[in-house]
C-alpha positions as CSV (number, residue, x, y, z in Angstrom):
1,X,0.0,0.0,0.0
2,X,2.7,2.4,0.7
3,X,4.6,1.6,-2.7
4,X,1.0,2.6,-4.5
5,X,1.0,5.8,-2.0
6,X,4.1,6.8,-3.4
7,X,6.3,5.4,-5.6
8,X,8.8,7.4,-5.5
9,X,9.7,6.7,-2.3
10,X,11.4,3.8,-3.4
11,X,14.4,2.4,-5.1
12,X,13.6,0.8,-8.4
13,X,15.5,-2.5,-7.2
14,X,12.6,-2.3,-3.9
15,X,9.5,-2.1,-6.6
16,X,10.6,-5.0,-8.7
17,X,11.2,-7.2,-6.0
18,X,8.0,-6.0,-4.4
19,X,6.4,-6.1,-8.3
20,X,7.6,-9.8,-7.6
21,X,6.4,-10.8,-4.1
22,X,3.1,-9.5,-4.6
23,X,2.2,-12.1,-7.8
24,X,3.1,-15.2,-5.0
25,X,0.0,-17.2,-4.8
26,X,-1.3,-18.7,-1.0
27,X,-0.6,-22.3,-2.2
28,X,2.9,-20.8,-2.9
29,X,3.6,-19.3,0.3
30,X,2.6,-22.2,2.3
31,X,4.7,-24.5,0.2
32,X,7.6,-22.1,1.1
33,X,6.9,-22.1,4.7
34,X,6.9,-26.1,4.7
35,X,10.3,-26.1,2.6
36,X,11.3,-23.5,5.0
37,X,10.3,-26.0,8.7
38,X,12.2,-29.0,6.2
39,X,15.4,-27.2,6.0
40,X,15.1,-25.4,9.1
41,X,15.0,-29.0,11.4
42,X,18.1,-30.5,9.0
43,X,20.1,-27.5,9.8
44,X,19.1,-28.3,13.6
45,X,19.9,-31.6,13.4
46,X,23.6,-30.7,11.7
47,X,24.3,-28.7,14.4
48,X,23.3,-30.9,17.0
49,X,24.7,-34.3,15.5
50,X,28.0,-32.7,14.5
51,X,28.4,-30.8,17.7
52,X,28.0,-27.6,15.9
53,X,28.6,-23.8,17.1
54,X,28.7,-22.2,14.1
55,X,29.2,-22.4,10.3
56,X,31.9,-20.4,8.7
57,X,31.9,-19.6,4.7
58,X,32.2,-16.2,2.8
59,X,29.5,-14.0,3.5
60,X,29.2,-13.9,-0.8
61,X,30.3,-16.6,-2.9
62,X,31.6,-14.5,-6.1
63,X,33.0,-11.0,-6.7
64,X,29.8,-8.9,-7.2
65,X,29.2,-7.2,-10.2
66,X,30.1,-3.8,-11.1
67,X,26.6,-2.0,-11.3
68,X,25.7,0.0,-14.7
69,X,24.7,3.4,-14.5
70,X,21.2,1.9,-16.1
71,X,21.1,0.3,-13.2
72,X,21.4,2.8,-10.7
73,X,18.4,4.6,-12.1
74,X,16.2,2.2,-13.1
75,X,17.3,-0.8,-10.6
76,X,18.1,-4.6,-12.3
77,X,16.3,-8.2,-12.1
78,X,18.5,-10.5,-12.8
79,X,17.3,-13.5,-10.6
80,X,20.2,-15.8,-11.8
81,X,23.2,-13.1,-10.9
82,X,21.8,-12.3,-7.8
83,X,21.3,-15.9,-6.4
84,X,24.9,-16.6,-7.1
85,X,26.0,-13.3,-5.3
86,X,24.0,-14.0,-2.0
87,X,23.5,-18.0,-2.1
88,X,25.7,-18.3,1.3
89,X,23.7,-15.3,2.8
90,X,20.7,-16.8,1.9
91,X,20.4,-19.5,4.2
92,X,21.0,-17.6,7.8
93,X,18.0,-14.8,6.0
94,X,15.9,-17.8,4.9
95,X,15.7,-19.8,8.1
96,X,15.9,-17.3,10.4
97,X,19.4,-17.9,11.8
98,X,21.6,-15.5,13.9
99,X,24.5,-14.6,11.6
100,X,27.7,-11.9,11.3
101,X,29.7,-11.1,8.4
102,X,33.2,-10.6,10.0
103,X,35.4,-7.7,7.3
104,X,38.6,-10.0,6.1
105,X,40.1,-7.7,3.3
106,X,40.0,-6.4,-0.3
107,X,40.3,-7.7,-3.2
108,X,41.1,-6.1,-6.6
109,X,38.1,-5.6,-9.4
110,X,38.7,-3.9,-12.5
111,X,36.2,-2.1,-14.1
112,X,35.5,-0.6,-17.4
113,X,38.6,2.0,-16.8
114,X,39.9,1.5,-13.8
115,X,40.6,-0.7,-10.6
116,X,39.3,-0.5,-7.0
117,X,39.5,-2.8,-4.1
118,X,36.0,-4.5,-2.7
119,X,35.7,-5.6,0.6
120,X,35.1,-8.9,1.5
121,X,33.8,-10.8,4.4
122,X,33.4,-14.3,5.8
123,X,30.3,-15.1,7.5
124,X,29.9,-16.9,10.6
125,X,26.0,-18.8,11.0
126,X,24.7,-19.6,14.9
């Protein structure tokens, strides 16, 4: 309701994704949720047959993309590109898990004319 209020209140990456979430379907939602219970008791029971504290992996799992200027305006939805940037964030946000992304360094990325360092960061899942 607020997005319809006023749309320009928003980032144009926030009303594609919520142009996206507001097509899902009741019978999708509750399939979700029971995917979400599934993986939610395996995690458990890694942790608690393994002797778990945490799990340790980068917080992303490649080098993010350099964003277009297109981009900046007009926001992006590229499903494929973003799933491989946040697939190891995705499971602490999906199941609710307690998680920190500890700052480990830089590493170079060139870009169209020059070269800059990223920060990176290894995650750490309770």
């Amino acid at each position: 309701e607020a997005i319809s209020r006023n749309p320009n209140a928003f980032e144009p990456a926030t009303l594609i994704l919520s142009g996206i979430g507001s097509t899902a379907t009741a019978v999708e939602l509750l399939a979700a949720e029971q995917l979400r219970a599934w993986a939610f008791s395996y995690v458990e029971d890694l942790y608690n047959d393994l002797e778990l504290d945490f799990i340790i992996m980068p917080t992303v799992a490649v080098v993010p993309p350099i964003l277009t200027n297109e981009a900046k305006v007009n926001g992006e939805s590229n499903t494929g590109l973003t799933m491989k940037v946040v697939k190891n964030v995705f499971l602490a946000n999906f199941l609710g898990l307690p998680s920190y992304s500890l700052p480990i360094g830089h590493v170079p990325v060139e870009t169209y004319n020059d070269q800059h360092d990223i920060p990176i960061g290894l995650q750490l899942i309770g």
